[in-house]
C-alpha positions as CSV (number, residue, x, y, z in Angstrom):
1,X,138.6,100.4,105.9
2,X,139.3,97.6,108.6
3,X,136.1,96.1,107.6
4,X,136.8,96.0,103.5
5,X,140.8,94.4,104.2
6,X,139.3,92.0,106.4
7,X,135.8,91.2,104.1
8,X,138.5,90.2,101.6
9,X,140.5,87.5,102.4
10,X,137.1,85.9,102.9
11,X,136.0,87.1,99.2
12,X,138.8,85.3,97.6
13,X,138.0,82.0,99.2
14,X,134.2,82.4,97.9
15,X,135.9,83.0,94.6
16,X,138.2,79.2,95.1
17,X,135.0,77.9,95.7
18,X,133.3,79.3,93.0
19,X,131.3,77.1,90.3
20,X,130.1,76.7,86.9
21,X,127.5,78.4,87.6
22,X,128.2,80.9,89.9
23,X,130.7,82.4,87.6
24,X,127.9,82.2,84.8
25,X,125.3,84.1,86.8
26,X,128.6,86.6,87.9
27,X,129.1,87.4,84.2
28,X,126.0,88.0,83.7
29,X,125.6,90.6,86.6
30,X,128.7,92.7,85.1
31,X,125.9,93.3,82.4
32,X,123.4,94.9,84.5
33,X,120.2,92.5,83.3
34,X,117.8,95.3,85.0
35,X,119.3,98.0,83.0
36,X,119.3,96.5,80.0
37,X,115.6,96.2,80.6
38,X,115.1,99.4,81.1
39,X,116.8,100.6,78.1
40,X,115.0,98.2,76.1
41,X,111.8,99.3,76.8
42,X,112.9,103.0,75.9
43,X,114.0,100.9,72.1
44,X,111.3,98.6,71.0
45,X,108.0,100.8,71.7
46,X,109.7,103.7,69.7
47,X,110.4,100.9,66.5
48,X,106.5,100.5,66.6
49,X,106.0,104.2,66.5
50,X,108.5,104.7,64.2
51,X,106.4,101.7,62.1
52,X,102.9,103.4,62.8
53,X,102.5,99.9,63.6
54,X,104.3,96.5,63.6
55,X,108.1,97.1,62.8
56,X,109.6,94.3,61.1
57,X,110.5,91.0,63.3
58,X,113.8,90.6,62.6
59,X,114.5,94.4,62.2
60,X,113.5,94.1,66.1
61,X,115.4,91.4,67.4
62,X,118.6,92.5,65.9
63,X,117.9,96.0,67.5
64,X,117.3,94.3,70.7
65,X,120.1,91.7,70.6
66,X,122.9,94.2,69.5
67,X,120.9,97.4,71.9
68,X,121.5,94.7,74.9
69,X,124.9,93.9,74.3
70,X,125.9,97.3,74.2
71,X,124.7,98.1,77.5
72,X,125.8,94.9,78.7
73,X,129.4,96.3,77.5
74,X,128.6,99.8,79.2
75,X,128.1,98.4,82.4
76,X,130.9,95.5,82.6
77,X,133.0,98.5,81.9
78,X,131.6,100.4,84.4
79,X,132.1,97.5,86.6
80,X,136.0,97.4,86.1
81,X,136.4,101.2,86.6
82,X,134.2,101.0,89.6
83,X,135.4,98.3,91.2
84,X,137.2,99.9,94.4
85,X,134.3,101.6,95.2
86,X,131.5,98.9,94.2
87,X,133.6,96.9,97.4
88,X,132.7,99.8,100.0
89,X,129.0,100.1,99.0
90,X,126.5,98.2,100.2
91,X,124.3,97.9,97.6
92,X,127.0,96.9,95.1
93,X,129.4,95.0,97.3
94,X,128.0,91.0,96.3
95,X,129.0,92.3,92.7
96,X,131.2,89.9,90.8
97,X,134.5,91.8,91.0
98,X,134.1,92.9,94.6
99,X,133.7,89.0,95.5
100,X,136.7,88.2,92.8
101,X,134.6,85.9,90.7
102,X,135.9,87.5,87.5
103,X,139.2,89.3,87.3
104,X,139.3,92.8,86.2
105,X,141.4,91.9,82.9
106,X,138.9,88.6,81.8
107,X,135.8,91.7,83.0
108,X,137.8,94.0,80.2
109,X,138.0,91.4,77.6
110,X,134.0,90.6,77.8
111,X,133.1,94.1,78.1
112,X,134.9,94.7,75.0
113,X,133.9,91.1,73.2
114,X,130.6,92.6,74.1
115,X,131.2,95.8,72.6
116,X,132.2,94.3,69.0
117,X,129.5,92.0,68.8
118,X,127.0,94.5,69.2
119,X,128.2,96.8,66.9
120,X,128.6,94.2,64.5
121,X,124.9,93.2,64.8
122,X,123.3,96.3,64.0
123,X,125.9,97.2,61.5
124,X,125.1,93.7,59.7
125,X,121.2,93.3,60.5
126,X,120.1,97.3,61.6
127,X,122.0,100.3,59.7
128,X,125.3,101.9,60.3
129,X,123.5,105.2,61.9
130,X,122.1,102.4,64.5
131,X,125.6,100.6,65.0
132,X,126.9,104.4,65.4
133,X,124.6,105.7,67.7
134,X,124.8,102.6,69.9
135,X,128.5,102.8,70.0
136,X,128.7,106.3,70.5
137,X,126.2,106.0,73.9
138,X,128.5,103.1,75.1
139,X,131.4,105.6,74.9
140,X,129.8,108.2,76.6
141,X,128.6,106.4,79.3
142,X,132.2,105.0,80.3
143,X,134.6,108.1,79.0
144,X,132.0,110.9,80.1
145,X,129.9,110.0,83.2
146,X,132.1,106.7,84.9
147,X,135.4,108.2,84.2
148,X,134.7,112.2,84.0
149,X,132.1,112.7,85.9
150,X,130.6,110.3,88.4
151,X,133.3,111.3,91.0
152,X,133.7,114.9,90.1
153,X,130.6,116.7,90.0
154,X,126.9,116.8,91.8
155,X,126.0,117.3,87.6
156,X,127.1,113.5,87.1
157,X,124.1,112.0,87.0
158,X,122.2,114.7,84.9
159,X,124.8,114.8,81.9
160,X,125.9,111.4,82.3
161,X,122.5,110.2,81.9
162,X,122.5,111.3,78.6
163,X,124.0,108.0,77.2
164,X,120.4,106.2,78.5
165,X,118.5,108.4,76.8
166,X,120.3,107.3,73.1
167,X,117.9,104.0,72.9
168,X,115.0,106.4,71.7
169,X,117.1,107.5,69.0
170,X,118.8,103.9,68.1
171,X,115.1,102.6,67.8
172,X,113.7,104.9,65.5
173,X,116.5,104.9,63.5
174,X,116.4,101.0,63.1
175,X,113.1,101.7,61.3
176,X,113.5,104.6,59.5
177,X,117.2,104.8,59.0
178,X,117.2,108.5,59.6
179,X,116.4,111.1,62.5
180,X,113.6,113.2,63.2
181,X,111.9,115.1,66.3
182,X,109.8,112.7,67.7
183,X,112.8,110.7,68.7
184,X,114.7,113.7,70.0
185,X,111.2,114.2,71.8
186,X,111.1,111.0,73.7
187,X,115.1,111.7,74.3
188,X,114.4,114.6,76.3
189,X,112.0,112.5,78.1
190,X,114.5,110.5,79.5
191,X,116.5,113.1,80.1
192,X,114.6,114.8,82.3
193,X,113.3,111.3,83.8
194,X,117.2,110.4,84.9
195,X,118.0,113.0,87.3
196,X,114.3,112.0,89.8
197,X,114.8,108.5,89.2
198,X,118.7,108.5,90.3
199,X,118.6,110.8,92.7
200,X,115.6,108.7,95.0
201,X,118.1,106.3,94.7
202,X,120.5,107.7,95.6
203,X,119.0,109.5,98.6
204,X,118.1,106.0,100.0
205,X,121.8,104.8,99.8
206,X,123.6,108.3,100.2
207,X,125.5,106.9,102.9
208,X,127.0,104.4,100.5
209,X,127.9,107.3,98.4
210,X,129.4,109.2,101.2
211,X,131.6,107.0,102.2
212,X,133.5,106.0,98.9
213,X,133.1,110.0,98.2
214,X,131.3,110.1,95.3
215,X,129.3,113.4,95.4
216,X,125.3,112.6,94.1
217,X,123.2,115.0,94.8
218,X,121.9,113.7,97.6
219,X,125.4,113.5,99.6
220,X,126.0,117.7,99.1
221,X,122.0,118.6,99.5
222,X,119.2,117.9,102.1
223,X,116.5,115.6,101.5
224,X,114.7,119.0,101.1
225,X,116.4,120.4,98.6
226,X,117.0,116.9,96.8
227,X,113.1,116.8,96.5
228,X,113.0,120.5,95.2
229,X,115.1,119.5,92.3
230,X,113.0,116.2,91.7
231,X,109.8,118.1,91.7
232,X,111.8,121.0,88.6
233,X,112.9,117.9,86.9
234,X,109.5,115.7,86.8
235,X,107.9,119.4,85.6
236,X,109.8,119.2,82.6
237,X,109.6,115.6,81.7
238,X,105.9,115.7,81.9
239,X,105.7,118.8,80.1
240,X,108.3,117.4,77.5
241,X,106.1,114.1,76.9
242,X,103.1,115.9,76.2
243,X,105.0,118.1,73.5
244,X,104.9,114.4,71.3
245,X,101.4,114.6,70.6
246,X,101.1,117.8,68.4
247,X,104.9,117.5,67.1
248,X,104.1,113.6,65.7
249,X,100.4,113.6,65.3
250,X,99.4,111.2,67.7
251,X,95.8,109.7,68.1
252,X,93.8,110.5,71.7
253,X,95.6,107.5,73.4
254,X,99.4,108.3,73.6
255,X,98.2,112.1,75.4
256,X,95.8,110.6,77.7
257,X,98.5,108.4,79.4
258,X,100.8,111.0,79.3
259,X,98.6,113.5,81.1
260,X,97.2,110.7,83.9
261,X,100.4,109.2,84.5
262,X,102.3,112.3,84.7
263,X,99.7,114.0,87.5
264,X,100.2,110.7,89.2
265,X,104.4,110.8,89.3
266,X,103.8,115.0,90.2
267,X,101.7,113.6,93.2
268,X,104.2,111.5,94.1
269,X,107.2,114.0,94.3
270,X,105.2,116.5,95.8
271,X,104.6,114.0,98.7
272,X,108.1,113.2,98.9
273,X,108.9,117.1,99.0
274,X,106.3,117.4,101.7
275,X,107.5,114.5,104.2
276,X,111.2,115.8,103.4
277,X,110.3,119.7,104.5
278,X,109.4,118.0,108.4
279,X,112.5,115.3,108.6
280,X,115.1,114.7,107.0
281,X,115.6,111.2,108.4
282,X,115.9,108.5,105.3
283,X,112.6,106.4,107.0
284,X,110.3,109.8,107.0
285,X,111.8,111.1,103.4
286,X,110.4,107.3,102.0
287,X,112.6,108.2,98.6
288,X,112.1,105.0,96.9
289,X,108.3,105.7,96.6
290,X,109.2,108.1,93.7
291,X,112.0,105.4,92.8
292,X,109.4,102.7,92.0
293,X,106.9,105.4,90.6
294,X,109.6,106.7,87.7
295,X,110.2,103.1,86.8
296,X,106.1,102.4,86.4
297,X,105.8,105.8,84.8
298,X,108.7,105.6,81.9
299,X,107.5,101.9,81.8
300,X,103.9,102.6,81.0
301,X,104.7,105.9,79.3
302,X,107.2,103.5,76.3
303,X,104.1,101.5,76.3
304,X,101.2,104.1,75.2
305,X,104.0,105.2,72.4
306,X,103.7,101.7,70.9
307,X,100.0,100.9,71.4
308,X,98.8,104.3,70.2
309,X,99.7,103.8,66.1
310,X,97.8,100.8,66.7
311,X,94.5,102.6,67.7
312,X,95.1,104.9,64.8
C-alpha cells in the first residue's frame, strides 16, 4: 500500500504536465480500442451472414459506429468503478484515471455522452431492436459483472461475459431486424469462448488479481485445475460452432474452419493442461499460448461466417 500512496503524488504531477495529446490518447484508452475490436469482429461477419452476402454499406457503418461507442461507454464506465483497483494492478496501472489524466466525474460524463450517442445511432440509422440490444449489453456489463459480480464470485467472468457475446445478436438484427437461431448459435460461441480466453489471462496476471482481491478463477484454483476447466469450456465452444452448419445451412466452407481451427485451439489447451499437471509455476504453465490462440481462433472463426454465403 506504501508503494501505491507514494506512486501518487508522482501521478498527479504527470497529470500537470499532461498535453493535448496525451489527454486525447487517455480518453481514448477509457474506451478499450482492443475490445472494441474484438466485439466488432463478432458484429460485422454476422451482418454478411445475415445478408447471405454483402449487407448494405451504410446499414454497416452505422452498426459499427454506434456497436463501438457502446463498448467504448461499457468500458469508460468500467474504468470509473474500477479505478481503485486498476492503481494496484500492474497491467492496468498506466490507465488514464490511475495516472489522473481524466477525473472520475469528466470519465462519467463521456462514458455516458458515449452511451447516448450510440443509442441514438442505431436507433436513427439500424432499428430499435439494435439500439435495445446494444443498450441492454452496455447495462449488463457495468450493473451485472463490474458492479455484481467481478469482485464477488469465481462465476464473474463466465456470466459477466455474457454482455460480449450480445454483438452476434446486435448484427444480425441490423439486417434482418428480427431474431433467429443462428445468432443465438454464434452467441453461445462466445459464451463458451469467454471463460478460456479470460481465464489465460488471468492466470498470467493472477498475482495482480490477488492482491486488489478480486477472486478469478485462477486466484482460488491451481493452474491445474484452471486448465481443466479451459479444456470443458473449449469442448463446448467447438462443439457449439459446429451446431451452425446444419441449424443455418451453411455451404462446405464455414464447417471446415470450424472443425480445423477448433482441433488446433483443443491442442492447445490440452498442452497447457499437460505443462500445468508437472508445475504450477506461471513460466512452465505458458497461459498466454491459449490467450493468443482464442483471439486467432474467434478471429478466424467470425471470418469463415462471412466468407462462406459468398462461396454459396
Amino acid at each position: 500500500m506504501t508503494e501505491v500512496h507514494a506512486r501518487v503524488p508522482a501521478e498527479r504531477r504527470e497529470a500537470e504536465r499532461a498535453t493535448v495529446k496525451d489527454v486525447v490518447a487517455a480518453y481514448l484508452g477509457l474506451t478499450k480500442p482492443r475490445v472494441i475490436e474484438l466485439l466488432l469482429l463478432t458484429t460485422v461477419p454476422v451482418m454478411f451472414f445475415a445478408a447471405r452476402g454483402i449487407p448494405p454499406l451504410g446499414t454497416v457503418l452505422a452498426t459499427v459506429v454506434g456497436g463501438a461507442l457502446s463498448a467504448g461507454s461499457a468500458s469508460a464506465y468500467n474504468c470509473v468503478y474500477d479505478r481503485d483497483i486498476d492503481e494496484q494492478m500492474r497491467r492496468t496501472r498506466r490507465r488514464a484515471l490511475p495516472r489522473h489524466i481524466v477525473t472520475p466525474r469528466a470519465a462519467l460524463i463521456f462514458a455516458t455522452v458515449l452511451a447516448i450517442l450510440s443509442t441514438a445511432v442505431l436507433l436513427a440509422w439500424v432499428n430499435p431492436l439494435s439500439a435495445g440490444l446494444s443498450l441492454g449489453a452496455n447495462a449488463f456489463y457495468v450493473l451485472v459483472y463490474t458492479i455484481v459480480l467481478k469482485r464477488r464470485t469465481t462465476q464473474n467472468i463466465v456470466w459477466g461475459g455474457l454482455a460480449g457475446c450480445f454483438p452476434a445478436l446486435i448484427g444480425w438484427t441490423a439486417v434482418t431486424g428480427e431474431l433467429a437461431w443462428p445468432p443465438v448459435v454464434l452467441f453461445l460461441v462466445v459464451f463458451f469462448w469467454t471463460p478460456p480466453h479470460t481465464w489465460a489471462l488471468a492466470l498470467r496476471y493472477r498475482e495482480d488479481y490477488a492482491t486488489v482481491d478480486v477472486p478469478m478463477l485462477p486466484v482460488v484454483a491451481s493452474g491445474h485445475a484452471v486448465s481443466k476447466q479451459v479444456i470443458g469450456y473449449s469442448y463446448a465452444m467447438v462443439a457449439t460452432s459446429l451446431v451452425l452448419w446444419p441449424l443455418a445451412g451453411t455451404g462446405w466452407f464455414y464447417p471446415t474452419a470450424a472443425i480445423v481451427l477448433g482441433v488446433l485451439f483443443l491442442i492447445e489447451t490440452h498442452l497447457m493442461e499437460r505443462r500445468a499437471s508437472r508445475s504450477d509455476a506461471l513460466t512452465d504453465i505458458k497461459p498466454m499460448r491459449v490467450f493468443h490462440w482464442s483471439n486467432l481462433y474467434l478471429s478466424l472463426l467470425f471470418v469463415a461466417v462471412a466468407i462462406d454465403p459468398l462461396f454459396a
